[in-house]
BALOBA-1460 file (C-alpha; in Angstrom, 3 decimals):
// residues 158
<rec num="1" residu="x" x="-4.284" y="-10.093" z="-68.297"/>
<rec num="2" residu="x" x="-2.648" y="-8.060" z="-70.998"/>
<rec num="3" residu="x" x="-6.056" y="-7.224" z="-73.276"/>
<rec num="4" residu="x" x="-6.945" y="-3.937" z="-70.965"/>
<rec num="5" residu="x" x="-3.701" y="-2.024" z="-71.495"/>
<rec num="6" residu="x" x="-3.927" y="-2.726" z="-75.315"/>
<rec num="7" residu="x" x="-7.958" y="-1.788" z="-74.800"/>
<rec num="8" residu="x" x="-6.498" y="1.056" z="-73.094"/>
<rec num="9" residu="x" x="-3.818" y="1.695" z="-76.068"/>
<rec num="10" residu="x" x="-6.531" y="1.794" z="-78.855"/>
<rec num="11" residu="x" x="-8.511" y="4.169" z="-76.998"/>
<rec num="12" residu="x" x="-6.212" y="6.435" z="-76.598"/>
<rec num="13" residu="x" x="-4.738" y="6.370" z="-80.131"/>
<rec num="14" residu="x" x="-7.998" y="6.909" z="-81.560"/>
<rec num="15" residu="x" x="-8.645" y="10.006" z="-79.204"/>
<rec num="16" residu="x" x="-5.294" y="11.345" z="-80.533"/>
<rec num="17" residu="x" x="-6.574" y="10.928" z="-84.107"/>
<rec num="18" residu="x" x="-9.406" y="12.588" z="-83.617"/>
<rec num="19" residu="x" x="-8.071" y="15.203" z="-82.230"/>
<rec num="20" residu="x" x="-5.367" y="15.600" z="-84.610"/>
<rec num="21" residu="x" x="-8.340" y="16.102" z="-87.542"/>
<rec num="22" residu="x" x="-9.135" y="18.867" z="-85.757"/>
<rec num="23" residu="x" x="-6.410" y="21.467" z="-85.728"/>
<rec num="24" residu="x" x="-7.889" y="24.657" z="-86.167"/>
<rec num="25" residu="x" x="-6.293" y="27.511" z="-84.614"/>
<rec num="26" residu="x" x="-9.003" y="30.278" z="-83.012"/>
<rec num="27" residu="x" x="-7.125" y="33.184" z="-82.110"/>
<rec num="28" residu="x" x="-8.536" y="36.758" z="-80.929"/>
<rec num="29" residu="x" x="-12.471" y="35.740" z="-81.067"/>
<rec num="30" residu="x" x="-14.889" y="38.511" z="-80.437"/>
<rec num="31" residu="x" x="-18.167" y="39.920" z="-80.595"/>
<rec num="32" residu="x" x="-19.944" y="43.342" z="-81.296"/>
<rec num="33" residu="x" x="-21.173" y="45.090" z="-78.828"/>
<rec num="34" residu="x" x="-25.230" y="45.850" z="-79.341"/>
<rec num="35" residu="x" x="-27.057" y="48.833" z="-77.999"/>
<rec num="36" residu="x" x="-30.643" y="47.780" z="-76.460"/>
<rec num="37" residu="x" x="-32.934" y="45.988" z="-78.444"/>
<rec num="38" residu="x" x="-30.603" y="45.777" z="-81.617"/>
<rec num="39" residu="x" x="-31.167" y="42.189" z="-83.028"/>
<rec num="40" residu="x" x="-27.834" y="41.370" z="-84.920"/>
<rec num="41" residu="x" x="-24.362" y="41.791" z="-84.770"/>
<rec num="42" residu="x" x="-21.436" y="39.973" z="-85.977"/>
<rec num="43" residu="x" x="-18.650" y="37.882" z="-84.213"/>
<rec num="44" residu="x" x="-14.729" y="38.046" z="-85.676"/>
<rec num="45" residu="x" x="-11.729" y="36.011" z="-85.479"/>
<rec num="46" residu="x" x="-8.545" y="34.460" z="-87.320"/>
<rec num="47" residu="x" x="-8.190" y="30.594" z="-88.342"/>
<rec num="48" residu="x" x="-5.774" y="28.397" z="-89.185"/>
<rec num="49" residu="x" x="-5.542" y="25.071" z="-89.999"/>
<rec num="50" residu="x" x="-3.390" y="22.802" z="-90.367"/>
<rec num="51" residu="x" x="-4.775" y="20.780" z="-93.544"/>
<rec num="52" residu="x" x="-7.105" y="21.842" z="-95.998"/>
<rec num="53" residu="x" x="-10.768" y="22.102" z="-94.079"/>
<rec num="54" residu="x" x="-14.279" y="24.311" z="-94.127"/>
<rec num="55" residu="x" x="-16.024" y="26.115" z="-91.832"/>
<rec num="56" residu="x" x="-19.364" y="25.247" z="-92.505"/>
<rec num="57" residu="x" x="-21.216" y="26.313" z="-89.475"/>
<rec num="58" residu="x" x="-21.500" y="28.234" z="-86.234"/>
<rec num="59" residu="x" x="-23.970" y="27.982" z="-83.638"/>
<rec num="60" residu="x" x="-24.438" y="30.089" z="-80.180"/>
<rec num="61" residu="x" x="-27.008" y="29.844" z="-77.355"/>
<rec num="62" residu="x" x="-27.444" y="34.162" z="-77.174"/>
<rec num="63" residu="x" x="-28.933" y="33.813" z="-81.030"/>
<rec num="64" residu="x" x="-31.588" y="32.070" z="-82.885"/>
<rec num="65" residu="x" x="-30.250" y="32.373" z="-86.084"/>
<rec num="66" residu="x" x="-26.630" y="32.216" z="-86.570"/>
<rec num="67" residu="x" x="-25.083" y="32.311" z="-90.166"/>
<rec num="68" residu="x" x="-21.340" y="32.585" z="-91.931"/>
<rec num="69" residu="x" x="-21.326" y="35.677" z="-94.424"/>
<rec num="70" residu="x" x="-19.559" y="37.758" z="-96.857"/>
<rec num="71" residu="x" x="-19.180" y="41.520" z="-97.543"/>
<rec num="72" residu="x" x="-18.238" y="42.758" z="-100.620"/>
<rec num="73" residu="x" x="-18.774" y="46.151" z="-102.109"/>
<rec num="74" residu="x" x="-20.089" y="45.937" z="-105.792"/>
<rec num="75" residu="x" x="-20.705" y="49.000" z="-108.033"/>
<rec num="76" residu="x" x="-20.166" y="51.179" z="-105.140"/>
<rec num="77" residu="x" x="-23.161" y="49.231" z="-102.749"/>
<rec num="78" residu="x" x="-22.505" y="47.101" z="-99.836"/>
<rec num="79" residu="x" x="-23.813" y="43.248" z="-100.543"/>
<rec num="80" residu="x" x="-24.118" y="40.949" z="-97.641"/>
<rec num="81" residu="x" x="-24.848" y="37.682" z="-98.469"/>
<rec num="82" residu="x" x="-24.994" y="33.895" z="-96.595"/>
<rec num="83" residu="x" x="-22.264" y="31.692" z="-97.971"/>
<rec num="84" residu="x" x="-22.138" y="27.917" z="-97.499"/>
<rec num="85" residu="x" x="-18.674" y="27.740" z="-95.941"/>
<rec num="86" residu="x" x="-15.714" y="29.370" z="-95.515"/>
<rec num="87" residu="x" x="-12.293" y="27.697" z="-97.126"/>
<rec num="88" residu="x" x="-9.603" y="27.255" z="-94.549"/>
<rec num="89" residu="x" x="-6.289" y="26.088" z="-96.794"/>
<rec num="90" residu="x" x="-3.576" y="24.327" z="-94.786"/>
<rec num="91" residu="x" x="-1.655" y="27.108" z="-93.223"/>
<rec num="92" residu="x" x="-2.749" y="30.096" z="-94.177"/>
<rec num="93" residu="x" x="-4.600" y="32.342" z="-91.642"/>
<rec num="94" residu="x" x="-8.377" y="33.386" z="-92.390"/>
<rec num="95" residu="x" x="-9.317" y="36.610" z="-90.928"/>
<rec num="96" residu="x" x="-12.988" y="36.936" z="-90.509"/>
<rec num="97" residu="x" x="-13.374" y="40.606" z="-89.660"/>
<rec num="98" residu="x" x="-15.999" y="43.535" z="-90.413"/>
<rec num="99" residu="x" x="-16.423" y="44.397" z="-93.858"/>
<rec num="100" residu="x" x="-15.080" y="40.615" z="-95.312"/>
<rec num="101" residu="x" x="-15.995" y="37.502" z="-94.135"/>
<rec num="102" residu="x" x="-17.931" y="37.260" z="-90.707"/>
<rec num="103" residu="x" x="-20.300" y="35.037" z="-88.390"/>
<rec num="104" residu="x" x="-23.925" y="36.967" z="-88.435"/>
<rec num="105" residu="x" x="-25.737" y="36.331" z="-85.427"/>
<rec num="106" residu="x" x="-29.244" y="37.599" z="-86.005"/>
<rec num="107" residu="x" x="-31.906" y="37.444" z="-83.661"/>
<rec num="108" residu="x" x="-30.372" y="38.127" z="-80.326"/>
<rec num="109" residu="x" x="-31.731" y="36.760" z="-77.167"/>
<rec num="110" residu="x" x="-30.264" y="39.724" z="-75.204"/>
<rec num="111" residu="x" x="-28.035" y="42.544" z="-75.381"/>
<rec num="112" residu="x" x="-23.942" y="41.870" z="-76.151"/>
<rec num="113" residu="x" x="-22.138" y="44.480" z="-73.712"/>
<rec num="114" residu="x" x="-18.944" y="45.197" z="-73.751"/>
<rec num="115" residu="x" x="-16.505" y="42.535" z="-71.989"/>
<rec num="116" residu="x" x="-19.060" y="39.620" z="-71.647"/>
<rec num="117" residu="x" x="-18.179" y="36.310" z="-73.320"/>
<rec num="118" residu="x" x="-20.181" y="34.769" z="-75.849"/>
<rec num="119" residu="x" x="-19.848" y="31.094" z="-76.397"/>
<rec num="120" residu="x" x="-19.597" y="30.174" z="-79.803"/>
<rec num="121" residu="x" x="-19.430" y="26.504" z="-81.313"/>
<rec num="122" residu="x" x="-17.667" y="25.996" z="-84.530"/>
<rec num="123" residu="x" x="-18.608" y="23.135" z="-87.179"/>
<rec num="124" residu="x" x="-15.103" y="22.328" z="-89.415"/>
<rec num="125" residu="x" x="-15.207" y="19.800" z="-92.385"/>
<rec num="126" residu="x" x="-12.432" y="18.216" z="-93.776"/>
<rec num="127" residu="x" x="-11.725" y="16.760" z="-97.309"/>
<rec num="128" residu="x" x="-12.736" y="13.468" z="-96.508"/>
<rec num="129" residu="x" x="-16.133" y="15.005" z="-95.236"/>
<rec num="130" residu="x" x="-15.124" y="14.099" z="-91.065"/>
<rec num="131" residu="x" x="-16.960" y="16.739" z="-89.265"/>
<rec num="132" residu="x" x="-15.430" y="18.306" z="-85.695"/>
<rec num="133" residu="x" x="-16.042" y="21.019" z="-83.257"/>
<rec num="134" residu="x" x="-14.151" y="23.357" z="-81.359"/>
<rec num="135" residu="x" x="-15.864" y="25.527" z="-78.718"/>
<rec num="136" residu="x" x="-15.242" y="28.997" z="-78.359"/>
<rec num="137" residu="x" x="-15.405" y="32.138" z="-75.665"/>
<rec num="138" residu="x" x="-15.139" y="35.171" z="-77.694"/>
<rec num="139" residu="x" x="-15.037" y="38.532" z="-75.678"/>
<rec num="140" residu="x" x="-17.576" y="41.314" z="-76.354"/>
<rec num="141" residu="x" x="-15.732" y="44.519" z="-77.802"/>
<rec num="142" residu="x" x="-17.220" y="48.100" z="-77.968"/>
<rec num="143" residu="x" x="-18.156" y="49.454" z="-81.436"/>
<rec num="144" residu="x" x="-14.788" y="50.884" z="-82.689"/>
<rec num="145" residu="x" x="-12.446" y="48.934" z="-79.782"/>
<rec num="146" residu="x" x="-8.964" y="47.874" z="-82.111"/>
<rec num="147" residu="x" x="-8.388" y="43.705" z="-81.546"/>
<rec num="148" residu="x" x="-5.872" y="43.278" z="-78.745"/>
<rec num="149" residu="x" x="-2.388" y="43.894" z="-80.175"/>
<rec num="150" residu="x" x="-0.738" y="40.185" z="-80.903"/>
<rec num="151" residu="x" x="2.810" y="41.586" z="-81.875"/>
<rec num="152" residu="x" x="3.600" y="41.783" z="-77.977"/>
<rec num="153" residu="x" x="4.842" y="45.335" z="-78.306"/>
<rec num="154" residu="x" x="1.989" y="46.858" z="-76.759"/>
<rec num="155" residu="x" x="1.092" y="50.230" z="-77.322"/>
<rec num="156" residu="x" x="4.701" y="51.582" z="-76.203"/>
<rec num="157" residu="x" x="6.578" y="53.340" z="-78.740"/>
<rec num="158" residu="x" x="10.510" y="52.654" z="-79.761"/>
């Protein structure tokens, strides 16, 4: 009977779409580290997607309240503020890194130390409104630790 293999067929090809609408790139995702009973700290990371999309959430099991933010500095003060999403445009990389945009993770369910791994899910919309998730590890970085080098040179010198 030929009906499973074209069963099989559809399947597949509509596992391959949705995972085509997808296609965000995480690179170098990390967290803060905390000192003992601090409650907040903020998590980091470059996207990139290939078609126009939004992050429009994050959610992680180590806080109860986990929001996307921007930093600006107006009239000399620091303004934090909760945006709605974050614009991804086809191609172009989106840093979110301290002092710009960020994930806040506010009220911590334990302490972030240095080289744990957080998990962290990300919500992406596209255009059409089609909502996926990618799942993250990021790594747990010491106050003042530099992102591991991506341009393969190391820290040699020429």
């Amino acid at each position: 009977m030929h009906v499973k293999p074209s069963i099989a067929a559809a399947l597949l090809c509509g596992a391959l779409a949705t995972a085509a609408s997808a296609q965000v790139a995480v690179q170098d995702a990390w967290v803060r580290a905390t000192v003992p009973q601090q409650k907040a700290t903020g998590a980091f990371m470059q996207l990139t997607a290939a078609q126009d999309s939004r992050l429009v959430s994050v959610r992680s099991n180590v806080a109860a309240l986990v929001e996307l933010h921007e930093m600006t500095i107006q009239d000399g003060v620091m303004k934090m503020r909760e945006i709605p999403g974050l614009a991804l445009p086809a191609g172009k990389a989106v840093d979110l890194k301290p002092g710009g945009y960020h994930v806040m993770m506010m009220n911590l369910k334990q302490q972030m130390k240095a080289g744990d791994s957080v998990p962290l899910t990300l919500v992406f919309e596209d255009k059409t409104g089609k909502r996926d998730t990618v799942e993250v590890k990021a790594e747990v970085r010491a106050l003042g630790t530099q992102p591991a080098k991506q341009d393969g040179h190391g820290d040699h010198k020429h």
